[in-house]
C-alpha positions in Angstrom: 7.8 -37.2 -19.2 8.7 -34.1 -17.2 7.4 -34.0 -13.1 6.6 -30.9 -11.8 5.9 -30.4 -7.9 2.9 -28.4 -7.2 1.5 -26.4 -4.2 -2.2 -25.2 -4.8 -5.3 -24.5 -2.9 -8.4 -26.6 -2.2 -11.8 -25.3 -2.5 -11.6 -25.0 1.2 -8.5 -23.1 1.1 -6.3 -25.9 2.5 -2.9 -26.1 1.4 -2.4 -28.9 -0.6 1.2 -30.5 -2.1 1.7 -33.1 -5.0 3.5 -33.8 -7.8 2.0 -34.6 -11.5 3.6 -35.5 -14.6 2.7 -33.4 -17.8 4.5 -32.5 -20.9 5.6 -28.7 -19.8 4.5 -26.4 -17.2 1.2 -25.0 -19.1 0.0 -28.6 -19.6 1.0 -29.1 -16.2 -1.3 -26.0 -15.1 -4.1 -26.9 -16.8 -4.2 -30.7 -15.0 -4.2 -28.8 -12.0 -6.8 -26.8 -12.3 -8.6 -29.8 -13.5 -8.7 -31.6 -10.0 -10.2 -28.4 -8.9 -7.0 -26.6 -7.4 -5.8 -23.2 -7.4 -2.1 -23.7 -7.9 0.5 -20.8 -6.3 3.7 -22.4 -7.0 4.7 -25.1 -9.7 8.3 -26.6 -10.0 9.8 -28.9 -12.8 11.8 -31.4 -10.8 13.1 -33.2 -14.0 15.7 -29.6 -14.0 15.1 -28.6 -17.9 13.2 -25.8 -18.9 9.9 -28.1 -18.7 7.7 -25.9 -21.2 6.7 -25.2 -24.9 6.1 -21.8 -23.9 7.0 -19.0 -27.1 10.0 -17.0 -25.1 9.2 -13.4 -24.5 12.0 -10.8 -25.6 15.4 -10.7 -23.2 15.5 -9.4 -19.8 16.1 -10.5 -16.3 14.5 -13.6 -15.2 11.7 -13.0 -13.0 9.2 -15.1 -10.8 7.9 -17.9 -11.7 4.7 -18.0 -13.9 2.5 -19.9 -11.5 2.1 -17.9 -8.9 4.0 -15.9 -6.3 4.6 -17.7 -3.4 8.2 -20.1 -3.2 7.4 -23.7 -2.8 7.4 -24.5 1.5 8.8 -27.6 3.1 11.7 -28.2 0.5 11.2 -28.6 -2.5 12.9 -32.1 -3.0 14.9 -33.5 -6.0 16.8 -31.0 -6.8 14.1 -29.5 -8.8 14.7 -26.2 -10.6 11.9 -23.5 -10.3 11.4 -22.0 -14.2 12.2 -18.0 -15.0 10.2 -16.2 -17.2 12.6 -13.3 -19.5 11.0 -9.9 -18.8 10.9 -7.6 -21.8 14.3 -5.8 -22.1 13.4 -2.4 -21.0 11.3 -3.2 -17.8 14.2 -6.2 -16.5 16.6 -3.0 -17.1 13.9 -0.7 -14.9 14.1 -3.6 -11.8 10.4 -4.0 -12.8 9.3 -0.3 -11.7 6.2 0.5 -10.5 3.5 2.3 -12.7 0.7 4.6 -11.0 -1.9 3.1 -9.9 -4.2 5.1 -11.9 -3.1 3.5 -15.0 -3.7 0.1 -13.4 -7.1 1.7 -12.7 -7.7 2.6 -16.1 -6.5 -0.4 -17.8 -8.4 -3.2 -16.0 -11.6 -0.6 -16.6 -10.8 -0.5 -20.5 -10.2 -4.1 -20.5 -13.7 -5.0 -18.8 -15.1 -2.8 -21.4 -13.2 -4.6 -24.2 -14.3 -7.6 -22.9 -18.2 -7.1 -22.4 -18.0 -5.9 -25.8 -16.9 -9.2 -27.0 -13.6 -8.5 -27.7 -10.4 -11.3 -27.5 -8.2 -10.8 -24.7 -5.7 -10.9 -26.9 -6.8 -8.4 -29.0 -8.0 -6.7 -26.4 -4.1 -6.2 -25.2 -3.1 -5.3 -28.3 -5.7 -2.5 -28.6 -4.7 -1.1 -25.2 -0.5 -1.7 -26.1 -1.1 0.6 -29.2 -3.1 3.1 -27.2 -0.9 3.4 -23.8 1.7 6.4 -23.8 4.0 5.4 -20.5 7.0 3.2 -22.1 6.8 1.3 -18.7 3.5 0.1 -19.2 3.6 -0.3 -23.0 6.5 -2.6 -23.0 4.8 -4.4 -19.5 1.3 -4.5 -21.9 3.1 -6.3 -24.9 5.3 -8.6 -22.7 1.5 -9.8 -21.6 0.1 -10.2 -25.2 3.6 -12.2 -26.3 2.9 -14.7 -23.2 -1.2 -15.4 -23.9 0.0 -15.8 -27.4 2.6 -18.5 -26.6 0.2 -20.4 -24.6 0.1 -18.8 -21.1 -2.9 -18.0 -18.8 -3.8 -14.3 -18.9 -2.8 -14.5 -15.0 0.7 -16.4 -15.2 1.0 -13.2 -17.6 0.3 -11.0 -15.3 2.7 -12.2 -12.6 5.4 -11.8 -14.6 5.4 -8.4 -13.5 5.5 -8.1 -9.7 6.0 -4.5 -9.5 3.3 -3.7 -12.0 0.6 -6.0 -10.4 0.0 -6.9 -6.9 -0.7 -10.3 -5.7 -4.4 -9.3 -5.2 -4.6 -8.4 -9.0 -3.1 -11.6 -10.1 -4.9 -13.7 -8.1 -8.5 -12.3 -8.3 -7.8 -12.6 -12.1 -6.5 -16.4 -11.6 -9.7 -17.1 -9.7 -11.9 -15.1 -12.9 -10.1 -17.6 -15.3 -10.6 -20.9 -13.3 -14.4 -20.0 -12.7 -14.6 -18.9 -16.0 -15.9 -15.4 -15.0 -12.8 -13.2 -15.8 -14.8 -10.4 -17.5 -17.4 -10.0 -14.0 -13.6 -10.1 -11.7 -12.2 -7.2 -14.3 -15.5 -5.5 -13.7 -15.1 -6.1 -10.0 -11.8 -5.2 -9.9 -12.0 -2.2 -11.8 -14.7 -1.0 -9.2 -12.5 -2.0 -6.3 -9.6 -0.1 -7.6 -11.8 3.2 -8.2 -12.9 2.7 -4.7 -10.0 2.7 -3.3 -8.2 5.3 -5.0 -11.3 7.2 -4.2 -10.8 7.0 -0.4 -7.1 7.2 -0.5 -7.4 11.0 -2.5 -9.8 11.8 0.2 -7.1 10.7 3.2 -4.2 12.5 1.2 -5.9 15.5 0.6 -7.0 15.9 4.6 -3.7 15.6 5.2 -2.1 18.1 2.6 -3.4 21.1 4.0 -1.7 20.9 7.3 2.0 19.9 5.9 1.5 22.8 3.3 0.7 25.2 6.7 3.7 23.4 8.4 6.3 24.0 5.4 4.8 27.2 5.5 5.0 28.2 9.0 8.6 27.0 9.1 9.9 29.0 6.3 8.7 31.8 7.7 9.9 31.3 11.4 13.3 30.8 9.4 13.2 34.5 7.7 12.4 35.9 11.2 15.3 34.3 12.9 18.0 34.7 10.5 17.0 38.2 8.8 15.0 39.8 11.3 15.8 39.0 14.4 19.4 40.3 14.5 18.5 43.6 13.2 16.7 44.4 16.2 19.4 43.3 18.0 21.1 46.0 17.0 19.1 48.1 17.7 18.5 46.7 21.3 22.2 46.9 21.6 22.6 50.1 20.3 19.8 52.0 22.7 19.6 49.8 26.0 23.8 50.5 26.7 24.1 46.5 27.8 20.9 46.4 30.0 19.1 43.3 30.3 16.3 42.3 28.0 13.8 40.3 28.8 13.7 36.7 29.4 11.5 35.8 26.4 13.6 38.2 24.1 16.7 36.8 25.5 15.3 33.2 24.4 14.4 34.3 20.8 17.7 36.0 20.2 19.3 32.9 21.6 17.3 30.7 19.2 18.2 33.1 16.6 22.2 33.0 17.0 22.4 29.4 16.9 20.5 29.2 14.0 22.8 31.4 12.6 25.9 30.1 14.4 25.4 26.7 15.0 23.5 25.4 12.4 25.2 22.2 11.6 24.8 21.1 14.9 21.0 21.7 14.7 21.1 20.0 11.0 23.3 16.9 12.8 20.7 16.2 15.4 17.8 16.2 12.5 19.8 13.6 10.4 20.8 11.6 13.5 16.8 11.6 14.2 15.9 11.1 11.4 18.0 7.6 11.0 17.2 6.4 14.3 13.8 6.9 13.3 14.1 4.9 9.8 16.0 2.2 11.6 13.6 2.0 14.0 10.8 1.9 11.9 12.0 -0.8 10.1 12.3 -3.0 12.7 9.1 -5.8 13.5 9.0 -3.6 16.7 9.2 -0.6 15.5 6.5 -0.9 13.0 4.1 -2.8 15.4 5.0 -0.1 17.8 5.0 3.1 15.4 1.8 1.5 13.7 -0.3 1.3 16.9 0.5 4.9 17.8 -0.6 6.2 14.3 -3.8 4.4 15.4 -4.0 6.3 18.4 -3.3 10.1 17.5 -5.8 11.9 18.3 -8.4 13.1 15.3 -5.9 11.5 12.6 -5.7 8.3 14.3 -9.5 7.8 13.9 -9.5 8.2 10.4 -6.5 6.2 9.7 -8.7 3.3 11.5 -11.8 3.7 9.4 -9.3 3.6 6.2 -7.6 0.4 7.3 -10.6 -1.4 8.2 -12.6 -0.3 5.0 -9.7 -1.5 3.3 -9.4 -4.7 4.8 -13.0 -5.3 4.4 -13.2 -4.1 0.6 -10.4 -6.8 0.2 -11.3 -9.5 1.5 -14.5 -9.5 0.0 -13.7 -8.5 -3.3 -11.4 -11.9 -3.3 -14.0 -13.9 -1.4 -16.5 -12.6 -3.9 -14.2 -13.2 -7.0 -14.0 -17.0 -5.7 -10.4 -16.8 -4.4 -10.2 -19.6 -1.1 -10.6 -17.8 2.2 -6.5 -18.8 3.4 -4.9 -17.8 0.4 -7.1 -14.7 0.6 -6.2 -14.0 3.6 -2.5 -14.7 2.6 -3.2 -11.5 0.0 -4.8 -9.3 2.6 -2.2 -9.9 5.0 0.7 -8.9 2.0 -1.4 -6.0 0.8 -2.3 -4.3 4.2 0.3 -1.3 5.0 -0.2 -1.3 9.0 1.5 -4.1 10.7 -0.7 -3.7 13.4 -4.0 -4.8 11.4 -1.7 -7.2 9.3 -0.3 -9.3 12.2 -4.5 -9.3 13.4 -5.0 -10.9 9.8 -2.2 -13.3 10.2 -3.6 -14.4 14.0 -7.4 -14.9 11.5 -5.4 -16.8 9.3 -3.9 -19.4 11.9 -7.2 -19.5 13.3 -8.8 -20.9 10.0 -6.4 -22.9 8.8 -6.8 -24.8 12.1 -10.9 -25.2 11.4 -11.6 -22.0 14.0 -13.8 -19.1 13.6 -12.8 -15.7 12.5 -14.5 -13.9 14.8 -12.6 -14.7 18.1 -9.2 -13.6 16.6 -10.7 -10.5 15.4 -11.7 -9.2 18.5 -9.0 -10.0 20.8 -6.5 -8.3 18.0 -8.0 -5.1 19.4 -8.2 -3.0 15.8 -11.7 -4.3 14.8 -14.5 -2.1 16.9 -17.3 -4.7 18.2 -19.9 -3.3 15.3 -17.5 -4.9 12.6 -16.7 -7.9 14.9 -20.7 -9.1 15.1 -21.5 -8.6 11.5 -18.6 -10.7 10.2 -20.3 -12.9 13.2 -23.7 -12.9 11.7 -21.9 -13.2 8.2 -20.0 -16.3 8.9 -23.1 -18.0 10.3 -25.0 -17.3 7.4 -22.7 -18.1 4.7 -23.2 -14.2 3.4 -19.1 -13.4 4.7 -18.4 -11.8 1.4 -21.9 -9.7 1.1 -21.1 -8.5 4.5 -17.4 -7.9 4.3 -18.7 -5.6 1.8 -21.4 -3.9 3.5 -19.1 -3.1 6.0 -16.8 -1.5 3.3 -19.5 0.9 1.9 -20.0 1.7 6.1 -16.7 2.6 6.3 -16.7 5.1 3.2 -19.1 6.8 4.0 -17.6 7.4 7.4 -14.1 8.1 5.9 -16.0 10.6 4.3 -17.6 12.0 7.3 -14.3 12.3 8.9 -12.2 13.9 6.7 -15.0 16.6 6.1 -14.8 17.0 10.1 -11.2 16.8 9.8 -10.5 19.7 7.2 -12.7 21.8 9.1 -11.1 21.5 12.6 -7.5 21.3 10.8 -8.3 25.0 9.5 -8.7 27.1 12.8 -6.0 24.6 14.6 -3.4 25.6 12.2 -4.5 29.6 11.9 -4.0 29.7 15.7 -0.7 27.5 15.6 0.9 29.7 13.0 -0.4 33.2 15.1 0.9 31.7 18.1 4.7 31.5 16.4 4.7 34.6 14.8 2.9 36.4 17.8 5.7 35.1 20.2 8.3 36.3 17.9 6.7 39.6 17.8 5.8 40.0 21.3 9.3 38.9 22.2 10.5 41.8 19.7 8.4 44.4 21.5 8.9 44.2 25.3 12.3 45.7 25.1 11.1 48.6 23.0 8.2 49.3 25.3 10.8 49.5 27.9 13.1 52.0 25.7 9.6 54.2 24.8 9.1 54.5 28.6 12.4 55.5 29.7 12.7 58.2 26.7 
């Protein structure tokens, strides 16, 4: 009988390693989950194929079924890790992303199948037939094929990395195991409406400013290059090689080497613009670049409240859905887009794994304001974490909220007087000479 070596989570969230013999990888799955594990990695050591599973259509071999982590601390025997064939079109995509919207919409349909008493295997099929986007459709029938040849609706899931994020997978693993999938669809449908909720708010604070920006630029670009060297001309033409003045001088200089010299002006914005991505990419850079965007004034703010609302929403939602508090963590930490916040999660995670508090790490990381601190405190030492990880998300909201109303209507007069303050130098700059001229007709 085929061995299969196993890393899965306790109901404590340790880590916990083993090896169990079963007659393929499903089977092997299902004993697992039977001690009362979450498993995140499963290898067949015998090196076959180790499973019964019905093959879905060709493709590229993707992660393994079982969950998305690699097996740590070597993986002994030799032991090769099963691939799962993607559907032909999405292994010739790379596994492309779809809009998060659709996610939205699809895990909201499929709670609604489900409270309805639908199959989820129907259910799959009724939203295949239904979905328009090819990505998604293929991705959507690759899932039915799997749960039809014996697969867990999450190892189905995970067979598509770039469609569905750990979180997904795993809150949906957790629904299956506690046998509550259609309450952590529900859940998860409200957490992804939530989200996408705050993150249209952000985005649109911020659109109005770049579209001023873009806007300003163009039109300083039209000044300098169409009509800033005709009244050079004339200034030429009626001063007789007298000097202009110092701020005219300086915009007709800025003008010419627009004109003139413009690749050396388009060289310095590429050279910046690579340092910058290099830099950025660094573990420096983005600890470094991340902390700053946490300290701009008025945007910084809000990009604060988002992240912590975020992390809070998260963490809940997976403590809530029954996933254990480390390999939540673990999520979090993938899912959170400032490394900042995400090395503060990794420092929490440490800290638990070694029987610690949360708390502590929290607050010396710096990112968490003391409110949030004490009532993850006062959660932790009343076993209410997740209700209060999630209070603290519906603070944060409606502060989000609060802020980017502020923030639109401060933006406004800031970038009226910032594009009146270009144009008006430009003009001023234009004028002086001509005053000069008026006078000494």
């Amino acid at each position: 009988m085929p061995k299969f070596r196993y890393v899965a989570m306790d109901s404590k969230g340790s880590e916990v390693e083993g090896i169990i013999d079963a007659d393929n990888e499903t089977r092997a799955l299902t004993a697992i989950k039977e001690k009362g594990l979450f498993p995140t990695s499963v290898t067949d050591m015998s090196g076959g194929r180790g499973g019964a599973r019905k093959p879905t259509r060709g493709g590229t071999p993707s992660k393994p079924t079982s969950g998305k982590s690699p097996v740590r601390g070597g993986g002994g025997g030799g032991g090769m890790r099963k691939e799962i064939k993607l559907p032909g079109f999405l292994g010739k995509m790379m596994q492309g992303k779809v809009a998060s919207k659709q996610i939205m919409l699809f895990t909201r349909q499929l709670a609604t199948l489900a409270d309805a008493g639908m199959p989820l295997l129907k259910s799959l099929h009724v939203l295949q037939r239904q979905e328009k986007t090819p990505q998604f459709r293929e991705a959507l029938q690759g899932m039915a094929e799997s749960v039809e040849g014996g697969s867990t609706f999450a190892e189905s899931l995970a067979q598509y990395p770039g469609v569905f994020t750990p979180f997904y997978v795993n809150m949906v693993r957790a629904g299956e195991a506690s046998g509550a999938l259609q309450t952590i669809l529900t859940r998860l449908a409200e957490f992804m409406e939530k989200s996408q909720k705050i993150k249209s708010k952000v985005k649109g604070a911020m659109v109005y400013p770049m579209v001023v920006m873009v806007m300003a630029g163009v039109i300083l670009l039209v000044l300098m290059i169409f009509v800033i060297p005709k009244f050079k001309e004339i200034f030429d033409d009626l001063l007789q090689g007298k000097s202009l003045p110092l701020l005219t001088q300086m915009v007709i200089g800025a003008s010419e080497f627009i004109m003139k010299q413009w690749y050396i002006g388009l060289g310095l914005i590429v050279v910046i613009v690579f340092v910058f991505k290099t830099f950025s990419r660094s573990a420096v850079g983005q600890q470094s670049l991340d902390r700053l965007k946490l300290k701009i004034p008025v945007f910084g703010s809000l990009l604060r409240k988002t992240a912590i609302g975020n992390f809070s929403r998260t963490l809940g939602t997976l403590l809530t859905g029954g996933v254990p508090i480390l390999q939540a963590l673990n999520i979090v930490r993938e899912v959170t887009n400032n490394a900042v916040l995400s090395k503060a999660v990794s420092t929490v995670h440490d800290s638990v794994k070694e029987g610690e508090t949360i708390v502590v790490p929290l607050e010396a990381s710096g990112v968490f304001p003391s409110m949030v601190v004490s009532m993850i405190q006062v959660g932790e030492e009343t076993g209410a974490l997740p209700e209060m990880l999630m209070k603290i998300a519906e603070t944060y909201d409606d502060e989000v909220d609060t802020a980017v109303e502020a923030l639109t209507s401060v933006i406004e007069p800031i970038m009226i007087i910032l594009l009146a303050l270009i144009v008006g130098t430009i003009v001023i700059a234009m004028f002086l000479p001509l005053v000069s001229i008026i006078g000494n007709l």
